[in-house]
Legacy VTK file of the C-alpha trace (Angstrom):
# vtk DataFile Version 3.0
C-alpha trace
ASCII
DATASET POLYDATA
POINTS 671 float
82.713 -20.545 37.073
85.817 -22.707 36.403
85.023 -26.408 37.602
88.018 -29.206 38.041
88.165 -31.690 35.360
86.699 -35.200 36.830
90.500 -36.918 35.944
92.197 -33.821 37.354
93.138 -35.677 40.524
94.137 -38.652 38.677
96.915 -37.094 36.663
98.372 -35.343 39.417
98.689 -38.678 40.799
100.421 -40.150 37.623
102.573 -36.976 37.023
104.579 -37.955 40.430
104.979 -41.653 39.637
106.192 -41.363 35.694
109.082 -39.295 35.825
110.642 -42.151 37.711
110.507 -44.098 34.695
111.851 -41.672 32.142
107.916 -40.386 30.640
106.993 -36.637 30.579
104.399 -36.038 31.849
102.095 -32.931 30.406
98.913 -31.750 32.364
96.656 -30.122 30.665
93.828 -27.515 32.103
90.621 -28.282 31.862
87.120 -26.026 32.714
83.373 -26.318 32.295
82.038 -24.981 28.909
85.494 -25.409 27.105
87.636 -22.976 29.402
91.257 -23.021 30.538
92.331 -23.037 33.791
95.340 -21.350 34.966
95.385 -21.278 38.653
98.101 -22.352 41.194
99.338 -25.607 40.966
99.307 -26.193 37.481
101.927 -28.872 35.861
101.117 -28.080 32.409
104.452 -28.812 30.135
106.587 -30.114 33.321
108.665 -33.350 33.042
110.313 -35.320 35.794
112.848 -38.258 35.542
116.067 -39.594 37.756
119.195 -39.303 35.526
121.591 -42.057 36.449
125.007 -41.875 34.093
126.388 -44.293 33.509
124.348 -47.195 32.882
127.010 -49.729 32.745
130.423 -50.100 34.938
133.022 -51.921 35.139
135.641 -52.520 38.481
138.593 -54.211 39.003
138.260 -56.106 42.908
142.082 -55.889 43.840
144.297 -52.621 43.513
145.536 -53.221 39.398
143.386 -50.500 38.855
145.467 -47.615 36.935
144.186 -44.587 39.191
144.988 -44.302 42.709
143.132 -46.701 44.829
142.994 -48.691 47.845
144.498 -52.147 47.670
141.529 -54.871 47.590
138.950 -52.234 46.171
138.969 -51.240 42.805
136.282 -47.714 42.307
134.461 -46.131 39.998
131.960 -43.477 40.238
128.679 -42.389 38.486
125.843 -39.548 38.926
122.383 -39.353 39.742
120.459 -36.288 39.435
116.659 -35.612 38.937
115.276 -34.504 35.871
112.984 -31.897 36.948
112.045 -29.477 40.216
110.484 -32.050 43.427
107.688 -30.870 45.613
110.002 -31.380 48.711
113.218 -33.155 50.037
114.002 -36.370 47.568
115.750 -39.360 48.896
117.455 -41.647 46.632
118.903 -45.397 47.926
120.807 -46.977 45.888
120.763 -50.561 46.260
123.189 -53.538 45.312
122.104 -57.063 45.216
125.175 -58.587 46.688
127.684 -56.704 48.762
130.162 -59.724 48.711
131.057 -58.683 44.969
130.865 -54.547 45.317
129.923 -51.983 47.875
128.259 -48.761 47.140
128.656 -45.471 48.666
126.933 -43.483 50.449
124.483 -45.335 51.321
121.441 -42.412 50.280
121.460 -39.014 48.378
119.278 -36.057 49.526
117.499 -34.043 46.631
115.820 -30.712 47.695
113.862 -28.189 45.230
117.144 -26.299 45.291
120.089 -28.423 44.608
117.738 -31.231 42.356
119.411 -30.504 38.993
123.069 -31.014 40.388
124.521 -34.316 39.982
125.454 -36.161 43.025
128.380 -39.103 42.879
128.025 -42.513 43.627
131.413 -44.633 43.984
131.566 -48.167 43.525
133.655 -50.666 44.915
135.133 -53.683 43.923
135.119 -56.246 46.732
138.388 -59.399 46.871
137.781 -62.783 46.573
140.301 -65.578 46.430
138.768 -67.269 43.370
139.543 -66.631 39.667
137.091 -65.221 36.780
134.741 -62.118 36.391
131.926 -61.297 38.751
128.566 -59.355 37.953
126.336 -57.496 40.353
123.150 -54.771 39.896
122.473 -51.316 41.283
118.888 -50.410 41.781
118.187 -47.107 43.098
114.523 -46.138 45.412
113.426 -42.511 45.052
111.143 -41.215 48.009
109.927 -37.969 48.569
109.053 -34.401 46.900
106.672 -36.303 44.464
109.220 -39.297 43.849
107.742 -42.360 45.694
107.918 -44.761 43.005
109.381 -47.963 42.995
112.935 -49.161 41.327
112.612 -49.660 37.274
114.807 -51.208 34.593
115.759 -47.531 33.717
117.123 -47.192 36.838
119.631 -50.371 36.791
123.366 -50.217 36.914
124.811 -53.056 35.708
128.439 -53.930 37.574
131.112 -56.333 36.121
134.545 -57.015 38.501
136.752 -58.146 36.969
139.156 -60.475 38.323
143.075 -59.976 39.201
143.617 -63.218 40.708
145.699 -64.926 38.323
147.089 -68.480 39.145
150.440 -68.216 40.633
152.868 -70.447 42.842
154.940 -68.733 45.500
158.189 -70.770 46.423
159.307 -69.556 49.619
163.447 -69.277 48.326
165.177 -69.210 45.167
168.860 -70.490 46.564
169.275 -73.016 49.266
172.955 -74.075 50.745
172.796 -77.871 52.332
176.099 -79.861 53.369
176.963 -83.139 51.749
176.159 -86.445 53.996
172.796 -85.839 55.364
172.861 -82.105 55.734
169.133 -80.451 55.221
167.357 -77.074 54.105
163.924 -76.524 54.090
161.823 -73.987 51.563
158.351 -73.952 51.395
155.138 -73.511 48.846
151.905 -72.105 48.493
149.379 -71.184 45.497
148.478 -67.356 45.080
144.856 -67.889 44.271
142.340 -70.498 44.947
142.346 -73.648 42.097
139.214 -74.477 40.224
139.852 -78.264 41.552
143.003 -80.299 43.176
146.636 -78.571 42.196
149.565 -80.858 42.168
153.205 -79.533 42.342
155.992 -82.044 41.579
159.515 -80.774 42.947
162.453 -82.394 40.885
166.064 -82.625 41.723
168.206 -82.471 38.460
170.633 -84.823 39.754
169.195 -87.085 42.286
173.288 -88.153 43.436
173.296 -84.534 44.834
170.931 -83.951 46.607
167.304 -85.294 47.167
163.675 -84.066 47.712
160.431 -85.052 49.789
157.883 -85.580 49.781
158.373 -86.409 45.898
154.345 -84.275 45.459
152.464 -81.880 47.112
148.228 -81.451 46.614
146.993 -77.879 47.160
142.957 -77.847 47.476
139.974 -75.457 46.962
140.201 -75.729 51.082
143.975 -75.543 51.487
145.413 -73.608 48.468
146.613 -70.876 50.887
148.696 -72.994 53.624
152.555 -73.465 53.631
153.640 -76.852 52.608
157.227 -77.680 53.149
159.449 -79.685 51.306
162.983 -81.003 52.284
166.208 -80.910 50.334
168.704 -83.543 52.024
172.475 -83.725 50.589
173.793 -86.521 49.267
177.552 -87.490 50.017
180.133 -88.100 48.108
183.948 -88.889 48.226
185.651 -86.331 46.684
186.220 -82.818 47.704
184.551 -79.284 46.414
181.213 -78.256 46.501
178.389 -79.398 44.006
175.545 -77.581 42.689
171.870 -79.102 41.432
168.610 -77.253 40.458
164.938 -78.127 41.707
162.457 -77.395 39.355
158.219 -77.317 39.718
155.973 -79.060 37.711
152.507 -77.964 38.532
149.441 -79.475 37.192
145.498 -79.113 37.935
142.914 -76.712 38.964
143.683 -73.900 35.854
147.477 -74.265 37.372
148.939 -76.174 34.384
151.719 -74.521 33.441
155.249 -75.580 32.532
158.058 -74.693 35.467
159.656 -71.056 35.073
163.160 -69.369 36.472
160.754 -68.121 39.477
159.524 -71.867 40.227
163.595 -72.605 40.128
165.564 -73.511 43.265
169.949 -73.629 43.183
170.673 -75.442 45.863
174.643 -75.324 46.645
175.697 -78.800 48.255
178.988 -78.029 50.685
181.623 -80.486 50.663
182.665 -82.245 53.958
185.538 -83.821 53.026
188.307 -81.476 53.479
191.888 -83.051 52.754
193.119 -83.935 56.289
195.784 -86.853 57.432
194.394 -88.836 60.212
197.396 -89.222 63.052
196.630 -92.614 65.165
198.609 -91.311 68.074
199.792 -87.798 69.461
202.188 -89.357 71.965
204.492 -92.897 72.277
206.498 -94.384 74.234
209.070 -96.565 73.846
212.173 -98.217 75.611
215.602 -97.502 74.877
217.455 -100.363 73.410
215.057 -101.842 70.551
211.857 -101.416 71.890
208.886 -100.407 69.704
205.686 -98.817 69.210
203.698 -98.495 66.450
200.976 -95.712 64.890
198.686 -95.424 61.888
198.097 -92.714 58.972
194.567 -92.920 56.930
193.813 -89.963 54.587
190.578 -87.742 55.249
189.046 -87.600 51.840
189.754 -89.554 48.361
192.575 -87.435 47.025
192.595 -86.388 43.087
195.539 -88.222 42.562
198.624 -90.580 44.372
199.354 -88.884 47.929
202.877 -89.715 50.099
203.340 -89.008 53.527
206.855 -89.214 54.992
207.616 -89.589 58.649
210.502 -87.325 59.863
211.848 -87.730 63.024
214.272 -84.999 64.617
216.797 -87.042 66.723
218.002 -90.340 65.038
219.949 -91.178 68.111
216.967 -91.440 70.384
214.570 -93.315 67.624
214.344 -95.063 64.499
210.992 -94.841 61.911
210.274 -97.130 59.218
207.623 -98.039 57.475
207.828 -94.561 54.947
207.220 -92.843 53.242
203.659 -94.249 52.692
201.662 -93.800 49.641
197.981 -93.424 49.382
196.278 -93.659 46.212
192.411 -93.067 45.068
192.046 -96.776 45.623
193.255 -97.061 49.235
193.106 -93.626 50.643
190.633 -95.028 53.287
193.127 -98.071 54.366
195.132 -97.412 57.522
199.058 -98.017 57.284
201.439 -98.683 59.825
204.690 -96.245 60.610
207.196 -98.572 63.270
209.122 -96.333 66.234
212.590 -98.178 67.376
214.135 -96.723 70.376
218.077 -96.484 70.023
220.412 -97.438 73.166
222.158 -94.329 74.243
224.298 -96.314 76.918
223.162 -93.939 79.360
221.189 -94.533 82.445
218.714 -92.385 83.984
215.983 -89.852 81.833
216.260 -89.380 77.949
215.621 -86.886 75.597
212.279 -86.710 73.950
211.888 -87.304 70.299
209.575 -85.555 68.109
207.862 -87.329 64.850
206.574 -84.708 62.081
205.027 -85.475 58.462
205.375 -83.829 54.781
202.293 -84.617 52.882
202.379 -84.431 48.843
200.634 -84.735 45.894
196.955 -85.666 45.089
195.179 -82.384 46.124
197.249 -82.628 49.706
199.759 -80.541 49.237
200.578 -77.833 52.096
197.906 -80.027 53.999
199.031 -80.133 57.431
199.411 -82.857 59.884
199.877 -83.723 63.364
203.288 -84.769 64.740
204.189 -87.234 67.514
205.831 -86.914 70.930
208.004 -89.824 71.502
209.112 -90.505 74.944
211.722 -92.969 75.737
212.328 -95.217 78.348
215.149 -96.886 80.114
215.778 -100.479 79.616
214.059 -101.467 83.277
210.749 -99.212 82.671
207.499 -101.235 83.252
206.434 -101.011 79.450
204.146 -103.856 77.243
205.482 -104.625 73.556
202.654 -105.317 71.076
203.783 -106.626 67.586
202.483 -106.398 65.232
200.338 -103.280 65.901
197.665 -103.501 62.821
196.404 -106.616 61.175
194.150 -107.726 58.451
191.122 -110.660 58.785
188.553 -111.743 56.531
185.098 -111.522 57.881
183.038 -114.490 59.123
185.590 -116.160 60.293
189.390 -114.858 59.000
191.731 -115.120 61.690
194.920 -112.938 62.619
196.990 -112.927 65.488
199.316 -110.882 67.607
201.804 -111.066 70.953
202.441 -109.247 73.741
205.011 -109.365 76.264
206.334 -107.037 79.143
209.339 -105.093 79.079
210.594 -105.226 82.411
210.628 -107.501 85.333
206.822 -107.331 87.720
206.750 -107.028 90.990
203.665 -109.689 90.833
201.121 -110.944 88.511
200.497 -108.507 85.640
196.824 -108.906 83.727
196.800 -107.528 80.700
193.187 -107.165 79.275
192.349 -106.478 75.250
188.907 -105.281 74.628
187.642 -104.456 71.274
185.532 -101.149 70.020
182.777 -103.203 68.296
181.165 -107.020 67.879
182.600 -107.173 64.037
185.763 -109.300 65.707
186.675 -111.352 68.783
189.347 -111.691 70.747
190.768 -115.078 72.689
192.014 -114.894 75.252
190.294 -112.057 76.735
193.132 -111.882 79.480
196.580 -112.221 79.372
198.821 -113.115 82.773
202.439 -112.111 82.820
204.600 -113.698 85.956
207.829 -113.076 87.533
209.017 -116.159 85.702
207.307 -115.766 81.966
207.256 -111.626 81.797
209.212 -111.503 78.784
207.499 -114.592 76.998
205.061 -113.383 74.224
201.510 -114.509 74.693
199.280 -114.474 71.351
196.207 -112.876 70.769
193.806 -114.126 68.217
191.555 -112.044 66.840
188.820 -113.509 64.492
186.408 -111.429 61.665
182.622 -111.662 62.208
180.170 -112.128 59.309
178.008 -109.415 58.608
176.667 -107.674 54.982
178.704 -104.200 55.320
181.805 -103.352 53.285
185.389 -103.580 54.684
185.321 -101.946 58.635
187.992 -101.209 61.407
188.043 -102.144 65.008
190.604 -100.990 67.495
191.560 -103.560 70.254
192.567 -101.547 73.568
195.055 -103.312 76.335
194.319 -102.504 80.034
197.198 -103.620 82.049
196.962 -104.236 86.254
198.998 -105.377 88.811
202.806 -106.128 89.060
203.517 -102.222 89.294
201.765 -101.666 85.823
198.649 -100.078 86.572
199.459 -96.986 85.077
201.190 -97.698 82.506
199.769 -97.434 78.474
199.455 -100.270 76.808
199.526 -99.534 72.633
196.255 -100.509 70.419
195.972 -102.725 67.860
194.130 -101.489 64.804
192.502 -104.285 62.929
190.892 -103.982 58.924
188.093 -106.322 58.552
187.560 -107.531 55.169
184.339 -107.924 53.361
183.582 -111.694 51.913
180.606 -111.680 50.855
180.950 -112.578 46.691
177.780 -112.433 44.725
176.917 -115.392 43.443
173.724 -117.973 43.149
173.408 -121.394 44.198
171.529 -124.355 42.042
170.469 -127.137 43.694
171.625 -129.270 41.374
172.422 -129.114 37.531
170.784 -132.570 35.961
167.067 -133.362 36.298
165.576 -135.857 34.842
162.135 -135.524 34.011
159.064 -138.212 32.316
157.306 -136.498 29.456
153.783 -136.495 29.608
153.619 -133.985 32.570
156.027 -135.593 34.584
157.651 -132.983 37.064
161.056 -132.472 39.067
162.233 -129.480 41.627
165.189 -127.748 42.318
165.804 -124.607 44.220
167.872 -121.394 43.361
169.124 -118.968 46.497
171.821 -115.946 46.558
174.973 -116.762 48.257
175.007 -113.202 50.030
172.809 -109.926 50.379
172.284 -107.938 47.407
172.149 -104.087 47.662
168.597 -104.148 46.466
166.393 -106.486 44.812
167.758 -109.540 42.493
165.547 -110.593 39.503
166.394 -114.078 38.055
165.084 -115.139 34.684
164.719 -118.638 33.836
164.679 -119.919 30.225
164.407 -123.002 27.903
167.119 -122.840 25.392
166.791 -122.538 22.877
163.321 -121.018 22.671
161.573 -123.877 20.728
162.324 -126.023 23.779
159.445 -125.576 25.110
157.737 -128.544 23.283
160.471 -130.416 25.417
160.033 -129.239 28.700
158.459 -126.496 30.353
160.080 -124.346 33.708
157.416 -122.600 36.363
158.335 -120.267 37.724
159.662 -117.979 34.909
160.791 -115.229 37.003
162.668 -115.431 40.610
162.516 -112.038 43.002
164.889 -112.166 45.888
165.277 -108.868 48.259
167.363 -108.018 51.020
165.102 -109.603 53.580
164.551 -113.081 51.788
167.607 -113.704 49.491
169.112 -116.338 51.741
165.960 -118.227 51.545
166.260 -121.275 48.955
162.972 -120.715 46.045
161.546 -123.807 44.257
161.613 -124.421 40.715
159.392 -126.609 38.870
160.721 -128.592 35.357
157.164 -130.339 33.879
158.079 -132.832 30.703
155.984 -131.939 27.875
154.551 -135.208 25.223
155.034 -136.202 22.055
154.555 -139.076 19.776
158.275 -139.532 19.192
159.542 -142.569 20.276
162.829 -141.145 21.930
164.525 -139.281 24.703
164.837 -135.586 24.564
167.010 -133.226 25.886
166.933 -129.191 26.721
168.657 -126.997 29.188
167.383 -123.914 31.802
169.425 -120.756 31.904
169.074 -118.441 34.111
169.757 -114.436 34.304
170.070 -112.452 37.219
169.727 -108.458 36.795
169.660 -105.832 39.464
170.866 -105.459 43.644
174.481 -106.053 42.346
173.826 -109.482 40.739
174.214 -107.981 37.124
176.522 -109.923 35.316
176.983 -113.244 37.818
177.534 -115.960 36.244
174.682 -118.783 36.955
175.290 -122.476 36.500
172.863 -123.871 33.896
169.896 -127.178 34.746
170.311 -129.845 32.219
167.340 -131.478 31.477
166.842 -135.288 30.194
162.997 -136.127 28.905
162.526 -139.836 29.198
160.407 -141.196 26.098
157.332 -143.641 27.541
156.511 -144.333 23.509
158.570 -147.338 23.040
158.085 -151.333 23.177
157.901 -154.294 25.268
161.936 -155.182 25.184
162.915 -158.742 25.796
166.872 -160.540 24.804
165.773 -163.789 22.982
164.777 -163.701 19.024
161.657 -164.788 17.206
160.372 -166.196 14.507
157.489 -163.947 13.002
154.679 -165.588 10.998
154.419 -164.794 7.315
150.753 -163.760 7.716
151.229 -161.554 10.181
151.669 -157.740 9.291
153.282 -155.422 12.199
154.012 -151.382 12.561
157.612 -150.922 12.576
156.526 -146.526 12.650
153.505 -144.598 13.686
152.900 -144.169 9.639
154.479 -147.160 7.716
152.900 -150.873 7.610
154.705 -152.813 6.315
153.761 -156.812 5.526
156.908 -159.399 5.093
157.984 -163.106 4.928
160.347 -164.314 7.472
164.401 -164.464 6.284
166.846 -165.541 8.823
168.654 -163.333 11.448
167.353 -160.078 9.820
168.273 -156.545 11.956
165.164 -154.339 11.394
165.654 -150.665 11.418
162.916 -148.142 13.762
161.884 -146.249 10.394
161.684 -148.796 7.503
161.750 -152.222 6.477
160.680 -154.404 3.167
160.435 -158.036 3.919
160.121 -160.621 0.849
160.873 -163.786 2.694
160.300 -165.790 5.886
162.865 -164.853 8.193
163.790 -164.947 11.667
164.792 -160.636 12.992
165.956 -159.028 15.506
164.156 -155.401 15.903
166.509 -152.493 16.343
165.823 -148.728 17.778
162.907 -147.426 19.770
160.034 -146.621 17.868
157.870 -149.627 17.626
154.443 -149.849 19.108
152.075 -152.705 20.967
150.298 -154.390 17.650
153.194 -157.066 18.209
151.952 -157.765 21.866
148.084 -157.935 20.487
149.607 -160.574 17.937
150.676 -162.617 21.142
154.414 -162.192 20.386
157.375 -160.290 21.746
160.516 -158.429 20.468
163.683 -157.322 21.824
164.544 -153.790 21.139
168.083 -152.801 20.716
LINES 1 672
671 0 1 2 3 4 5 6 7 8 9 10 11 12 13 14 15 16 17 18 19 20 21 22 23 24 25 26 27 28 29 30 31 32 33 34 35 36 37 38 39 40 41 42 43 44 45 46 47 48 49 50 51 52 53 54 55 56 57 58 59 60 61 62 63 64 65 66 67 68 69 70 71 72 73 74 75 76 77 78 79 80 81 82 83 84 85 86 87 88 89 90 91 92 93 94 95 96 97 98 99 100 101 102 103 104 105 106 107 108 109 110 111 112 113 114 115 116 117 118 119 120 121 122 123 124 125 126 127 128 129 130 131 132 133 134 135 136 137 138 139 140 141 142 143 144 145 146 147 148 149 150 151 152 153 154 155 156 157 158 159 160 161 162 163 164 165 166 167 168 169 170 171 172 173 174 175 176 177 178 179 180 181 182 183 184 185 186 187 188 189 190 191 192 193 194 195 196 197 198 199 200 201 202 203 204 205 206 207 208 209 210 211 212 213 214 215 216 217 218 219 220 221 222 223 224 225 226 227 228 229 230 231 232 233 234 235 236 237 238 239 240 241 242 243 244 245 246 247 248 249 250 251 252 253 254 255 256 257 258 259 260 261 262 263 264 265 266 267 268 269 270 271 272 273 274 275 276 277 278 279 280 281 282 283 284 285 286 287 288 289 290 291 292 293 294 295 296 297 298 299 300 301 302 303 304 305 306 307 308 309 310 311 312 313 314 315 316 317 318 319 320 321 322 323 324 325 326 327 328 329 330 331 332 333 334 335 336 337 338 339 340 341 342 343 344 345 346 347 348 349 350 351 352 353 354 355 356 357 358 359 360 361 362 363 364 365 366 367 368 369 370 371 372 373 374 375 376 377 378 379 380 381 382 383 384 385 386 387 388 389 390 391 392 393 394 395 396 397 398 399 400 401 402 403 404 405 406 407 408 409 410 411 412 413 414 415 416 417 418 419 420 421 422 423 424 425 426 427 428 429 430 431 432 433 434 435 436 437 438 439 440 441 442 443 444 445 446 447 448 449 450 451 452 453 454 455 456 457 458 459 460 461 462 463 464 465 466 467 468 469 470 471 472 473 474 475 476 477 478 479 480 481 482 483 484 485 486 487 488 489 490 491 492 493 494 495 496 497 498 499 500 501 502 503 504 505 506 507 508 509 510 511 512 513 514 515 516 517 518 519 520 521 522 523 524 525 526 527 528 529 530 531 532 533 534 535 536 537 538 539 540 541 542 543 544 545 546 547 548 549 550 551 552 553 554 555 556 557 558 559 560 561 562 563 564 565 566 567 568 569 570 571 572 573 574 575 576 577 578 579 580 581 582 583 584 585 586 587 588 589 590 591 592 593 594 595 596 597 598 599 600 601 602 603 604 605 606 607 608 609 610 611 612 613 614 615 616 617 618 619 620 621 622 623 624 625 626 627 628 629 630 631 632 633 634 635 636 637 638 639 640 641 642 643 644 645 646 647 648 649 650 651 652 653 654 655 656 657 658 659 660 661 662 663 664 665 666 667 668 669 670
């Protein structure tokens, strides 16, 4: 009788857990009295194990993988298969500790006692992330089932590495922009490719700051906003001449694993257009003027500085009906912005009734102006009893805060009343007195003057137009010529000293003066103060050293302070204060200098009569010589030395000598 080993049960028990591991597992039969046993059942000699291959992977998480693959999900496959025949249906799971790095699919494989020696795939993905650097993650895989129900084991652990594609990278929005001159603006923007390990800052830079600008001058990308838009401006910058400019804008970028030095792709052209086109600038398309001498008067200004000297001749078509003068006129560089005045006579034709219109055209030359073309002028002319107004002259020239200029007006013809004639002017940079003008039936053809005055203000030279409404007296609707008018710009640089002499005790004693600009700078004005020369300063000493005046305080006076420094000299001293402006326009002004006189407090009682000094007394004539003498009549005594043999009577000359005369009860006079 064959009998069951007691451990029979034990090892069948074991045989389904170790194959899970990678053991073999070998049963041997066992009987009673040393006999085999070969019924059913047996596992003698079998060995069971889950094959996983490979054992390690590697994934990329975006799409640089070289086969053909998904964007964001780099794959790779490997097999699983079971090393020897189940009992039943095997389930395998594999398992991945963190699906945010990789995915695995599918999700289970089925093993049955027919297809268990088959491999079955496994594909791994790699899962995106916006952060830079490698990534690991493990596979474990559960086996249930057919005699597999053991848990995971190290033999059964995949280990997964991603690696990373996101490599640091700025994306600039355009690599050309186009702006126009004088304020015109384009717009590009910028954003990181990948999140930063910490703060990213991106500098733009205009190669030529007189072309065009940039803001904001830096932008900060974050671990939180690395991935929005940020915008920067270009603005043009104008200019004076004609033809288009050009200026680059590189990237610096800096921070977060972004330093890196700027490349073609982090390079912006930017094209700045050019706004001033040559053009002549035609005051008036139409005049009118009487026959018989009377006048009217226009204006030419140039568009744009030209290249070179520019002349623009005035051509009329009909001599006979009008006169011009005042051509041709010649622009240059220097004045191309300064209006000038072209006079239109009309001629007596003798001839009463309507007359031929006249017709004023232009040649332009020269400069860059050439082939330019210009407006022309309708002249219409009057007879001798048309309601007209003369003006004369018709352009003028005042200085600002305060130049004066004048003008007259006076009517052509006869009124049939009162006539008001009313100048206004365009802006408040000039006045005008009177502001009305009244024409009778007995002073019509008297010329009244107009006086127009400049206001102060800090711009360069401007241009107002005065405009003439006239009313009554049948004149209502006729046109009354302007009067163009140049203010000048007065304001000089310069500074203004208080005074130029101070006076000062040494021994700390102090005086003030003040130092202001005489108009505003462009920005601010530095002015250095300094004791020359240099080893002055044991002469007198200046606070403060350094004077800041902007465009908001530079009319506002500033104190100086001048402090007398000691010594043991007895004698006056003298040193002076320059001072240096720099900056807002002020380099190079001329500043007047402070001369500054240290009066000496080391000297002696002085008094006008002489004395007779005692033979036994001894006195200091210098801080360091003592000197004993008899007296000797009418004896001068220098400050620095004197021998004395004999009784004499002296008078003390100089500075220089000290009290131990007053402690010997006696007096000197010093000369």
């Amino acid at each position: 009788m064959t009998t069951t080993c007691k451990w029979q049960n034990s090892m069948n028990k074991l045989s389904r857990i170790l194959p899970l591991i990678g053991l073999t597992v070998a049963l041997a039969a066992c009987s009673s009295g040393g006999g085999s046993s070969s019924g059913a059942g047996s596992t003698s000699g079998r060995s069971a194990t889950v094959t996983i291959s490979p054992t390690s992977l590697t994934v990329k998480d975006e799409d640089s993988v070289s086969r053909n693959i998904k964007e964001n999900g780099g794959k790779t496959d490997y097999t699983v298969k079971l090393s020897s025949q189940p009992s039943g249906n095997v389930t395998v799971t594999p398992q991945i500790n963190d699906t945010n790095i990789a995915k695995v699919k599918p999700a289970t494989l089925t093993f049955t006692p027919t297809n268990w020696s088959k491999p079955q795939a496994v594909t791994v993905t790699g899962v995106d992330d916006d952060t830079t650097g490698n990534r690991a993650v493990r596979i474990t895989h559960k086996a249930s089932g057919g005699g597999y129900d053991v848990k995971p084991s190290d033999s059964q652990v995949i280990k997964v590495t991603v690696r990373d594609d996101d490599t640091p990278g700025v994306t600039i929005s355009h690599t050309s922009l186009t702006v126009v001159e004088n304020g015109g603006i384009a717009r590009y923007t910028v954003v990181l490719r990948s999140k930063p390990s910490e703060n990213v800052t991106i500098t733009p830079r205009s190669e030529n700051a007189g072309i065009a600008t940039i803001e904001p001058a830096t932008l900060t990308f974050t671990p939180a906003n690395w991935d929005k838009l940020q915008v920067v401006t270009v603005t043009g910058v104008n200019d004076h001449s004609t033809g288009d400019r050009s200026v680059r804008i590189t990237h610096a970028v800096s921070g977060g694993g972004y330093d890196v030095k700027p490349s073609d792709s982090q390079v912006i052209k930017v094209t700045v257009r050019d706004d001033d086109t040559p053009g002549v600038t035609i005051s008036h398309t139409s005049l009118t003027v009487v026959e018989n001498g009377g006048i009217a008067r226009y204006t030419v200004v140039l568009g744009s500085q030209p290249s070179g000297s520019v002349t623009v001749t005035p051509q009329i078509n009909d001599t006979n009906i009008v006169t011009v003068s005042g051509g041709p006129l010649t622009f240059t560089p220097a004045n191309w912005a300064t209006q000038q005045a072209v006079t239109v006579t009309g001629v007596n034709d003798n001839i009463a009734g309507s007359h031929p219109d006249a017709r004023i055209t232009h040649t332009v030359s020269g400069g860059g102006y050439g082939g330019v073309a210009v407006a022309g002028i309708d002249v219409i002319v009057t007879g001798g009893d048309a309601a007209g107004v003369t003006i004369s002259p018709m352009s003028l020239t005042v200085g600002e805060n305060g130049g004066t200029a004048r003008y007259t007006v006076a009517l052509r013809s006869k009124p049939s009343e009162n006539v008001t004639i009313t100048p206004r002017s365009d802006t408040d940079i000039a006045t005008i007195k009177p502001t009305t003008l009244t024409f009778t039936t007995g002073n019509w053809a008297t010329p009244q003057t107009v006086t127009v005055t400049g206001v102060g203000d800090t711009a360069d030279d401007r241009t107002v137009r005065i405009t003439h409404k006239a009313s009554g007296g049948g004149y209502d609707s006729v046109r009354v010529d302007e009067v163009d008018v140049v203010v000048r710009d007065d304001d000089i640089a310069g500074v203004t000293i208080s005074t130029t002499s101070l006076t000062v005790d040494e021994n700390s004693g102090t005086a003030k003066y003040t130092v202001v600009l005489n108009s505003e700078p462009s920005g601010n004005v530095t002015i250095t103060l300094a004791i020359t020369p240099r080893s002055d300063t044991n002469i007198a000493m200046v606070k403060p050293t350094t004077l800041t005046f902007t465009r908001v305080n530079w009319n506002i006076a500033q104190s100086v302070t001048v402090t007398g420094v000691n010594d043991d000299v007895a004698n006056s001293r003298k040193t002076t204060i320059n001072h240096t402006p720099s900056g807002g326009g002020y380099n190079g002004v001329t500043v007047a200098a402070v001369n500054v006189t240290v009066t000496d407090d080391d000297g002696c009682v002085a008094r006008t009569d002489i004395i007779t000094i005692p033979t036994s007394v001894s006195c200091i004539l210098t801080r360091d010589i003592i000197l004993s003498y008899s007296l000797d009549p009418e004896v001068i005594v220098p400050n620095t030395r004197a021998e004395c043999t004999n009784e004499r009577k002296i008078r003390v000359g100089g500075l220089g000598f000290g009290n131990p005369f007053q402690r010997s009860g006696l007096t000197i006079r010093c000369d």
